[in-house]
C-alpha positions in Angstrom: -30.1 13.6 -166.2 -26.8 11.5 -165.8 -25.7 9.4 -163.6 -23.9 11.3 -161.8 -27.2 13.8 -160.9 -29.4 11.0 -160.2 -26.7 9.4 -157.4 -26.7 12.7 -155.6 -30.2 13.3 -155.7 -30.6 9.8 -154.0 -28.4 10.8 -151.5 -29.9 14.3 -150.9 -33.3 12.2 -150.6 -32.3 9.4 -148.8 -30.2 11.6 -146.0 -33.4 14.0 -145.7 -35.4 11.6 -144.8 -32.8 10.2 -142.6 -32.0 13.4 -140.4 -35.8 13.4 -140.0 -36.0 10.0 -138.8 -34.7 10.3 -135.8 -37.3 12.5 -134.5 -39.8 9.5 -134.2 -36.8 7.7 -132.8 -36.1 10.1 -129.7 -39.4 11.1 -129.3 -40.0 6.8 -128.8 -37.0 7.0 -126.5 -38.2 10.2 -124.8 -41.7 8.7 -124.0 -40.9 4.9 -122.9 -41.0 4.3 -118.8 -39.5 1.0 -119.3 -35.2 2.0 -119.4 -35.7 2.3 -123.3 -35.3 -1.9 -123.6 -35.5 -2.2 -127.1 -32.8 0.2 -128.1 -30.0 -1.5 -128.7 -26.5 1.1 -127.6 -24.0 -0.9 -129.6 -25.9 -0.8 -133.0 -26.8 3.5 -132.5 -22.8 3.6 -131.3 -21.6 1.6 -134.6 -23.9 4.2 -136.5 -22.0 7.2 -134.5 -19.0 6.2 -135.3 -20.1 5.1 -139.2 -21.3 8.7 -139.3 -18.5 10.4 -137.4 -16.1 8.4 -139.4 -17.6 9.0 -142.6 -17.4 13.0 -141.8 -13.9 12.9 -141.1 -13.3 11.1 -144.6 -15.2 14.0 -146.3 -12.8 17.0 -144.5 -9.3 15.6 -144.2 -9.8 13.5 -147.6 -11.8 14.7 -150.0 -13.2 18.1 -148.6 -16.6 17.8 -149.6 -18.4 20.0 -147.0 -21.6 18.9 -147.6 -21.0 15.0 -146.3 -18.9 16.5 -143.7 -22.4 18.7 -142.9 -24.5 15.5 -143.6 -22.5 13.4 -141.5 -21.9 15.9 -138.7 -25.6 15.7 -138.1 -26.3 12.6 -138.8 -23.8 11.6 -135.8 -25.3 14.0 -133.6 -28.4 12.6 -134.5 -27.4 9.1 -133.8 -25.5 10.3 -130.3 -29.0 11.8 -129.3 -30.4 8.3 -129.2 -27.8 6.8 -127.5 -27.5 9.9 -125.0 -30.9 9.8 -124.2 -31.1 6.2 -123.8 -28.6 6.6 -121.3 -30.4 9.1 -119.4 -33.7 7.1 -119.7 -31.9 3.7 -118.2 -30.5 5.8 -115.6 -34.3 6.6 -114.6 -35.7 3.6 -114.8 -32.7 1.9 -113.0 -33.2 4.6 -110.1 -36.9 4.1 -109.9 -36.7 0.6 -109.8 -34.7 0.6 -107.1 -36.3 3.1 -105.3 -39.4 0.6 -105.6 -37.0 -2.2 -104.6 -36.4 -0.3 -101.6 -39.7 0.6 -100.7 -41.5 -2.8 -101.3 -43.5 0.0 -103.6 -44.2 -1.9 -106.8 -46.8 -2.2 -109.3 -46.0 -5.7 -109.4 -46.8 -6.7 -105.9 -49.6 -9.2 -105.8 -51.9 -9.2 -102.6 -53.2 -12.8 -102.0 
C-alpha cells in the first residue's frame, strides 16, 4: 500500500467516524432541560463554515465529489447542533420565564 492509499483510507476512517459522531452529540443536545449550556455556538458555527468552506473548495476547485459529499454532510451535521441548540435555548429561555412569571420554580426555598 502507498502513501497515497493509506492517506485516503485515514480520511475515509476518520470522516466515518465523524458523521457518526454527531449522533451522540444531538441526541446530548436533544435530551438536556438546561438551554443546552455547554454547547458552545461559535465553535459548532466555525466547524459549519470549516465544513461548508471546505465543500465549496472540492466543487468550484478541484471537483472531487466525494469531499464535496463528505463536507456537505459534515456541515449539515454540524448545523444540526447548532440548530437544535437554538431551538433548545429557546425552551429553556421560555420556561424560565414562564416560571419567572409564575413565582413557579424548582428553586424556591420555603423557610
Amino acid at each position: 500500500m502507498y502513501l497515497p492509499e493509506i492517506t485516503l483510507a485515514l480520511f475515509s476512517l476518520f470522516n466515518v467516524l465523524r458523521l457518526g459522531s454527531y449522533v451522540p452529540q444531538i441526541a446530548r443536545v436533544a435530551s438536556d432541560t438546561e438551554g443546552a449550556k455547554a454547547i458552545s455556538y461559535s465553535t459548532w458555527c466555525v466547524w459549519v463554515g470549516a465544513n461548508g468552506s471546505t465543500a465549496a473548495y472540492a466543487l468550484v476547485n478541484i471537483t472531487d465529489w466525494s469531499l464535496f459529499a463528505v463536507s456537505v454532510v459534515n456541515a449539515l451535521g454540524c448545523a444540526a447542533v447548532v440548530a437544535l441548540t437554538m431551538w433548545k435555548r429557546h425552551q429553556f429561555a421560555r420556561r424560565d420565564a414562564r416560571e419567572r412569571h409564575t413565582g413557579n420554580t424548582a428553586l424556591t426555598v420555603v423557610p
